[in-house]
C-alpha positions in Angstrom: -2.5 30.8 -39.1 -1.1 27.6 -40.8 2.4 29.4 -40.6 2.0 29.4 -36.6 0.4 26.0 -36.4 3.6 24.5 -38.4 6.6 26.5 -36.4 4.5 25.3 -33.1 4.3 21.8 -34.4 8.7 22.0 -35.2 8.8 22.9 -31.8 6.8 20.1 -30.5 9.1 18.0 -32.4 12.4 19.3 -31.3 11.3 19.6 -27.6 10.6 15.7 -28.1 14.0 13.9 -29.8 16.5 12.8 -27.5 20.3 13.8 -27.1 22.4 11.1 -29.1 25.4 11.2 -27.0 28.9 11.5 -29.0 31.8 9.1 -27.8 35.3 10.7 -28.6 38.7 8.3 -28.2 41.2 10.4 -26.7 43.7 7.2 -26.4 43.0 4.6 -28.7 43.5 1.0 -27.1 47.3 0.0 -26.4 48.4 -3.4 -27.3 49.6 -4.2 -23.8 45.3 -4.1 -23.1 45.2 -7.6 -24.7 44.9 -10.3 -22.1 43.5 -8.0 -19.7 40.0 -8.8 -18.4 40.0 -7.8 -14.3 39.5 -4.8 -13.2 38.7 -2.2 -10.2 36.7 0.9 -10.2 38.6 3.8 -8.9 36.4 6.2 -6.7 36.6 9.9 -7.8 35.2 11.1 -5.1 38.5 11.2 -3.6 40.1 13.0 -6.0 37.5 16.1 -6.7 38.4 19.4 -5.6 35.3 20.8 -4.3 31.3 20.0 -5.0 30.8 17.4 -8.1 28.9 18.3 -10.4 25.5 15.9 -10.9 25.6 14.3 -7.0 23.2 11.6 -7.7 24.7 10.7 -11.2 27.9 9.9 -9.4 26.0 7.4 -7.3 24.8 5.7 -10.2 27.5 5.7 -12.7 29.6 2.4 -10.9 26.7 0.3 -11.1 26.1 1.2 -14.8 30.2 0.6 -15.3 30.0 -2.0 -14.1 26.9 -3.6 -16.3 29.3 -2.0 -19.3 32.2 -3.2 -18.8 31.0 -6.9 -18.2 29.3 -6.6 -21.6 32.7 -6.3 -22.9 33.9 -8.8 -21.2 35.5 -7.7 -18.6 34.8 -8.1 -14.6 35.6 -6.9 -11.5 37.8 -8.4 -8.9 40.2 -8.1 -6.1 43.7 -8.6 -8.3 42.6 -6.0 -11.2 44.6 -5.9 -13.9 43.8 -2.9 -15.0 42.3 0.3 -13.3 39.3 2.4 -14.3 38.9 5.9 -13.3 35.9 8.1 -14.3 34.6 11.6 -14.0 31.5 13.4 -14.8 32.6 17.1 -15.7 30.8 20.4 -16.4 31.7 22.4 -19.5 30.3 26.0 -19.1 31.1 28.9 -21.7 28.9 31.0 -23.6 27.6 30.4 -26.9 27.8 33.3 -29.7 25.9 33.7 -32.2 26.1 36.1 -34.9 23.8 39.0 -34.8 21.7 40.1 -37.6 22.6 43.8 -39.3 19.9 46.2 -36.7 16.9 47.9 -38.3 16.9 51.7 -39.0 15.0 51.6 -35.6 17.0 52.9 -32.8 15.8 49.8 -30.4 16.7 47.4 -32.7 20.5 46.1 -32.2 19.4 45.6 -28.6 16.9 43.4 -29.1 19.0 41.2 -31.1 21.8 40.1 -28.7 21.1 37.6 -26.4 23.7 35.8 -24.3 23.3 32.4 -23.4 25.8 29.9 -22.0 26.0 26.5 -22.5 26.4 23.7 -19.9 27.2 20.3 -20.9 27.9 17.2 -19.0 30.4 14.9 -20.4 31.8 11.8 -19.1 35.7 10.6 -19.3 36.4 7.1 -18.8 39.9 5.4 -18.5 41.4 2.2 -18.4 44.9 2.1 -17.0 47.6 -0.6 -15.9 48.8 -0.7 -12.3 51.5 1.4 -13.2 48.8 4.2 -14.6 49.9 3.9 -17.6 46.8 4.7 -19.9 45.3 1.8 -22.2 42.4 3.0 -23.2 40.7 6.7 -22.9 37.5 8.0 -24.0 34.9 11.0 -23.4 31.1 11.1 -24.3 28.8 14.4 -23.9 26.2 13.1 -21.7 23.2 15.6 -22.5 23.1 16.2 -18.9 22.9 19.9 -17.8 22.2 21.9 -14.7 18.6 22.0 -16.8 18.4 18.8 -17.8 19.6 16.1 -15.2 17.5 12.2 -15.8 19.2 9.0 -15.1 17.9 7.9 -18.6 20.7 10.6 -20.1 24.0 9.3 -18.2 22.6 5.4 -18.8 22.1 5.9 -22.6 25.8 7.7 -22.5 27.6 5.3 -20.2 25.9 2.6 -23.0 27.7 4.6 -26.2 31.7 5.0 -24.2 31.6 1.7 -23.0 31.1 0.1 -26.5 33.9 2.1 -27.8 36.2 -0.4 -25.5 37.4 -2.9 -26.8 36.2 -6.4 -26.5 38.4 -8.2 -23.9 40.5 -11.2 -24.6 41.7 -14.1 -23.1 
């Protein structure tokens, strides 16, 4: 009986932490970035090919950029210096796990495979010149699923990428 009360109360545990969202740099900051501070959000909307993924994420994400990127030092305005393109994406593949050696019992290798897949939401964030050449580029997994879609996910993410920029100069 303790056994059962333990295992229940690790999964009352786990059910409660929170995602910690992991920033990756894909393209560290260029030099030219220095002495950059304007910029303008570029609307992907235009871009995407078909349904995005997390509609009512995409509706929030310029306002939290925006917050962000001020932070940093940087602000919007109608002669941008630089350009800032973002995307929400959804990576879907299956996750494999290893499967145990089956019982003696004929029913047994079935009951050990299970097939899952995993969704993940990640964000990619970019700051370019006017020429598109890219200054700065970073992704952050988002903890957002199909599953698991709260505004409190995509604000603590858009928090972690956007201090990975950085700060701007004068």
């Amino acid at each position: 009986m303790r056994l059962f009360l333990v295992i229940l109360l690790c999964l009352g545990l786990a059910t409660c932490t929170s995602h910690v969202p992991q920033a990756r740099i894909l393209s560290p900051a260029d030099a030219s970035l220095a002495g950059r501070h304007s910029f303008e959000l570029i609307d992907p909307q235009a871009s995407l090919e078909g349904d995005a993924p997390f509609p009512e994420r995409y509706r929030q994400l310029p306002q939290l950029l925006r917050h962000g990127l001020s932070t940093r030092g940087y602000h919007e305005s109608q002669q941008p210096q630089l350009r800032v393109y973002y995307w929400l994406a959804l990576q879907d593949g299956p996750l494999l796990f290893k499967v145990d050696t089956p019982p003696p019992d004929p029913l047994g290798p079935y009951q050990a495979i299970h097939r899952l897949r995993d969704e993940t939401g990640t964000l990619r964030l970019r700051l370019a010149d006017l020429d598109q050449r890219i200054l700065w580029e970073g992704v952050v997994s988002t903890g957002l699923s199909p599953a698991r879609d709260s505004a409190e996910l995509l604000e603590r993410a858009v928090r972690v990428l956007t201090e990975q920029i950085p700060q701007a100069t004068p």
